[in-house]
mmCIF file of the C-alpha atoms, coordinates in Angstrom:
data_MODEL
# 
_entry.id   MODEL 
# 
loop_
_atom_site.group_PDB 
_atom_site.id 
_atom_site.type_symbol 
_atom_site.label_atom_id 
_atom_site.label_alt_id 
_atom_site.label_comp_id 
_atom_site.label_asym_id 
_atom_site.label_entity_id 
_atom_site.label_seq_id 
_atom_site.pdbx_PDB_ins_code 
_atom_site.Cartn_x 
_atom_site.Cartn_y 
_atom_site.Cartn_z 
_atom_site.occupancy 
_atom_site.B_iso_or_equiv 
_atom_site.pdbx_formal_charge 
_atom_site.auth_seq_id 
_atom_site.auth_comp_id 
_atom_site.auth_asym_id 
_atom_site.auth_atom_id 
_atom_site.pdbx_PDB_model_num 
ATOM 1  C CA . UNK A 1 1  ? 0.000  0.000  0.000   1.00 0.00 ? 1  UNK A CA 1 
ATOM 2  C CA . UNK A 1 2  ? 1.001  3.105  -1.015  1.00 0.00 ? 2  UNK A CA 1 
ATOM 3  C CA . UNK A 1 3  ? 1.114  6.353  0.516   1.00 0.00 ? 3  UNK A CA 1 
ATOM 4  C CA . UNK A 1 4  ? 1.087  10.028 -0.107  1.00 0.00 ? 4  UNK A CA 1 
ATOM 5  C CA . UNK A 1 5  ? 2.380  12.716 1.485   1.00 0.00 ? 5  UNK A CA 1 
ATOM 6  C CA . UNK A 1 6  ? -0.671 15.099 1.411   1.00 0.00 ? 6  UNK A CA 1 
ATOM 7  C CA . UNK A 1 7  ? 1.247  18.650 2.685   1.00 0.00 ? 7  UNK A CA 1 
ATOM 8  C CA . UNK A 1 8  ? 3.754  18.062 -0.337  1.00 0.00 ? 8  UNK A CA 1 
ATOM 9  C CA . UNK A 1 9  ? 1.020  17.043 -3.087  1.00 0.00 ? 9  UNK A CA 1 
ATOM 10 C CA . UNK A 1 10 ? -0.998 19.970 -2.157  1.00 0.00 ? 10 UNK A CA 1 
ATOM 11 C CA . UNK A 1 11 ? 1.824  22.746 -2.094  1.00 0.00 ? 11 UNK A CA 1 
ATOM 12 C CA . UNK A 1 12 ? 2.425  21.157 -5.506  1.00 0.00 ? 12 UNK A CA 1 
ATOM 13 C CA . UNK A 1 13 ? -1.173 21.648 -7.026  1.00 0.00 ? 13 UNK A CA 1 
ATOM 14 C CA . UNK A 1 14 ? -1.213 24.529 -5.490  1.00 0.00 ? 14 UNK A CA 1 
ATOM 15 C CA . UNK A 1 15 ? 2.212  25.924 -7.247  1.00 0.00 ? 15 UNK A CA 1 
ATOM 16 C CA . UNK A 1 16 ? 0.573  24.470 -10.756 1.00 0.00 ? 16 UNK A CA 1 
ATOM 17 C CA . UNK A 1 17 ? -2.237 26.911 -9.907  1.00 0.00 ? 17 UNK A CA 1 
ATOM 18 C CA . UNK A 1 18 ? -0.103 29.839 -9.714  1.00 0.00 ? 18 UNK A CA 1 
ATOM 19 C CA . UNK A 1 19 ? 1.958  28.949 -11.843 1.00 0.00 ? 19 UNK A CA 1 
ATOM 20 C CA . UNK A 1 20 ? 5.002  28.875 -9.832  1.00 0.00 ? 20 UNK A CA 1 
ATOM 21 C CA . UNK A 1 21 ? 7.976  27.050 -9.161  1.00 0.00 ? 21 UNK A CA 1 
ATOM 22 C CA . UNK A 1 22 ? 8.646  25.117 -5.507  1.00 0.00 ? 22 UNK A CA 1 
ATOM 23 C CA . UNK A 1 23 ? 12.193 26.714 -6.037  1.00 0.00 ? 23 UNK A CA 1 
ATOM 24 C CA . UNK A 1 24 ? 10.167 30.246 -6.107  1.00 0.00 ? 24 UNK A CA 1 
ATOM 25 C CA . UNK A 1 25 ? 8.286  29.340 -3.516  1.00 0.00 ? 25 UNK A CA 1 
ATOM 26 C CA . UNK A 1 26 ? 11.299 28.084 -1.494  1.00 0.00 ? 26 UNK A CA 1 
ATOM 27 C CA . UNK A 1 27 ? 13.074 31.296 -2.531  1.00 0.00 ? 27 UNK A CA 1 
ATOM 28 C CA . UNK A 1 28 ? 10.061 33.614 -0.926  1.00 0.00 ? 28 UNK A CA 1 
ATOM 29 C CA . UNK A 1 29 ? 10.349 31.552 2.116   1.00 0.00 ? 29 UNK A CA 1 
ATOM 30 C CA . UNK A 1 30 ? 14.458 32.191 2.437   1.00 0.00 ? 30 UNK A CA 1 
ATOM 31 C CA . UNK A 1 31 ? 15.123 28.715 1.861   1.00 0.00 ? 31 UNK A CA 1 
ATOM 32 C CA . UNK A 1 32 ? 17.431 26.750 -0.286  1.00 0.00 ? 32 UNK A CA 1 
ATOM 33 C CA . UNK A 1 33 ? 14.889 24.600 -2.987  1.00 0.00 ? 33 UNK A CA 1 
ATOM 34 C CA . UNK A 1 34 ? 16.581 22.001 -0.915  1.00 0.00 ? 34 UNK A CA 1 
ATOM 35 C CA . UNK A 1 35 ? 15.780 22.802 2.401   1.00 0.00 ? 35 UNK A CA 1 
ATOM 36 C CA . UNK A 1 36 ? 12.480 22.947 1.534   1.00 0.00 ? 36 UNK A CA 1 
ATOM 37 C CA . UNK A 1 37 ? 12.178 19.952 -0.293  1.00 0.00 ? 37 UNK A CA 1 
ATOM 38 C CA . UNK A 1 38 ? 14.170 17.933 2.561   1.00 0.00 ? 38 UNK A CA 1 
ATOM 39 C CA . UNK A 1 39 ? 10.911 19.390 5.153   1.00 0.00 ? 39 UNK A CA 1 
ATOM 40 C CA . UNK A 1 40 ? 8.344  18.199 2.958   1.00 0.00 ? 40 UNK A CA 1 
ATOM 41 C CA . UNK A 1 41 ? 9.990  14.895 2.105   1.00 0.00 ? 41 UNK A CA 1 
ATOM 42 C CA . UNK A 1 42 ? 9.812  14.296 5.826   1.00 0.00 ? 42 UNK A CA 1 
ATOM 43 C CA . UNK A 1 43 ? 5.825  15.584 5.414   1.00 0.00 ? 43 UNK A CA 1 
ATOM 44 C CA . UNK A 1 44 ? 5.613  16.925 9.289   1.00 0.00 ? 44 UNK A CA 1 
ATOM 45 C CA . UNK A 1 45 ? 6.248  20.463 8.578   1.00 0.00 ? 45 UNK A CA 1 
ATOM 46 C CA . UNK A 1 46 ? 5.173  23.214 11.483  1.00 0.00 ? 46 UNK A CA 1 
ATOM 47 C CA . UNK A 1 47 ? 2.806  25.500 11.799  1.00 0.00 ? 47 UNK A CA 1 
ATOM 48 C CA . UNK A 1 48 ? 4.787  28.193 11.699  1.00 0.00 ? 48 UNK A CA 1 
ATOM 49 C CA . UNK A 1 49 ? 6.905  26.827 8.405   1.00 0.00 ? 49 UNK A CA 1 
ATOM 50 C CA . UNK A 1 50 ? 3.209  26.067 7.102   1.00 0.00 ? 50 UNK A CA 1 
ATOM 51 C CA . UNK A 1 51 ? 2.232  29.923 7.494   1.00 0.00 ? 51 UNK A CA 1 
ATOM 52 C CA . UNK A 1 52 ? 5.558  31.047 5.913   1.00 0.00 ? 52 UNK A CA 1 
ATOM 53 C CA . UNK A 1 53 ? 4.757  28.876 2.841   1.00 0.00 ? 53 UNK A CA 1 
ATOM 54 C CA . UNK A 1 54 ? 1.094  30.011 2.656   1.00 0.00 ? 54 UNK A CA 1 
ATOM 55 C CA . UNK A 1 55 ? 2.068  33.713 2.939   1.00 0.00 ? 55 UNK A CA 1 
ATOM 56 C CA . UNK A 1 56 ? 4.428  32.723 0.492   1.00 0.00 ? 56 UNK A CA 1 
ATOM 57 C CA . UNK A 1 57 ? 2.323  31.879 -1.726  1.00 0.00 ? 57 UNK A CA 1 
ATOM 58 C CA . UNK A 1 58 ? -0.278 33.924 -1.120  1.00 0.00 ? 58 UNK A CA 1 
ATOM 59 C CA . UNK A 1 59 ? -2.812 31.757 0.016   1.00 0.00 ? 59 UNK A CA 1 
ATOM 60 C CA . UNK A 1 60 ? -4.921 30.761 3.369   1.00 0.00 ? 60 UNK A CA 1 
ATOM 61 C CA . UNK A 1 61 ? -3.107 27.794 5.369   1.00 0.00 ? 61 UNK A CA 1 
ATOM 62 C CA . UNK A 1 62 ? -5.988 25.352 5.252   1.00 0.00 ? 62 UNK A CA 1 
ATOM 63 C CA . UNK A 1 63 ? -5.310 25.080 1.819   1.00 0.00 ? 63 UNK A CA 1 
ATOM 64 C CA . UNK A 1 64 ? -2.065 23.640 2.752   1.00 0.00 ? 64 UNK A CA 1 
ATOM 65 C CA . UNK A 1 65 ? -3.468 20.828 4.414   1.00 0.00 ? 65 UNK A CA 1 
ATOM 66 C CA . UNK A 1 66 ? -6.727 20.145 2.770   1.00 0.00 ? 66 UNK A CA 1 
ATOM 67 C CA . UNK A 1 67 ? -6.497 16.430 1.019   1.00 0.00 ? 67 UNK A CA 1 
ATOM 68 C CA . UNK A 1 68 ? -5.557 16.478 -2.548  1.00 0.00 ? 68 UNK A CA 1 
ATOM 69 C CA . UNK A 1 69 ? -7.132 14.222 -4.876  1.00 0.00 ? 69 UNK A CA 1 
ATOM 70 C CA . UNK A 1 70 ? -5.815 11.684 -7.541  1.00 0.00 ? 70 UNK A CA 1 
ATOM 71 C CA . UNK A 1 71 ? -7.370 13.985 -10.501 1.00 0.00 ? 71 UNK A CA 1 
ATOM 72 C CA . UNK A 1 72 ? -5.709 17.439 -8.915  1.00 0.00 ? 72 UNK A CA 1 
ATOM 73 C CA . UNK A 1 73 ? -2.679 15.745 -8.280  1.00 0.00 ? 73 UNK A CA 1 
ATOM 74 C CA . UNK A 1 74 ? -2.532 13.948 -12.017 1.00 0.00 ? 74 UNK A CA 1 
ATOM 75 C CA . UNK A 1 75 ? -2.977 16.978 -13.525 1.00 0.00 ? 75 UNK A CA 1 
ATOM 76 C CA . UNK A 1 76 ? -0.401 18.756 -11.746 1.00 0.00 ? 76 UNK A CA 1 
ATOM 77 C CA . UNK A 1 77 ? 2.543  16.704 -12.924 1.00 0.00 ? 77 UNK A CA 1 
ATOM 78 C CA . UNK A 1 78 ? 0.872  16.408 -16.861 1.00 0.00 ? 78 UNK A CA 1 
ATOM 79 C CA . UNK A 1 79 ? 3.318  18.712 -18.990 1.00 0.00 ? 79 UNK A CA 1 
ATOM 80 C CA . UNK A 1 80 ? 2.393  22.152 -19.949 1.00 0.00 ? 80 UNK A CA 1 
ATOM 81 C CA . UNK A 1 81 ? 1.456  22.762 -23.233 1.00 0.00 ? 81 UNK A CA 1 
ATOM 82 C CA . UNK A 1 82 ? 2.456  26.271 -24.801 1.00 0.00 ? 82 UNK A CA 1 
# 
């Protein structure tokens, strides 16, 4: 059984949205891409790292942690076209 780490997936849609990069986002949080990565990966983050990537990316942080789907998530990762 697989699982997924919901905080990660969701700053991911979320950066598709907007149209930014996690490296941006990372960037507007005074992290190394990295860094950031590395607290995700471990999917625990704080509240207080939460609320700096929200405010970094302009959003509320219940967005942050609200479940992400298999359809938001797919089309997340399909390529761009343009």
């Amino acid at each position: 059984m697989s699982t997924v780490n919901h905080i990660k997936a969701r700053i991911e849609v979320e950066c598709q949205k907007l149209g930014v990069t996690m490296a941006e986002i990372a960037r507007r949080t005074g992290r190394s891409p990295q860094a950031l990565q590395d607290i995700l990966k471990r999917g625990n983050p704080t509240l207080s790292t939460l609320r700096e990537i929200a405010d970094a990316m302009d959003v509320e942080m219940d967005v942050l942690i609200k479940p992400v789907t298999a359809e938001e998530y797919g089309e997340a990762h399909l390529p761009k076209n343009g």
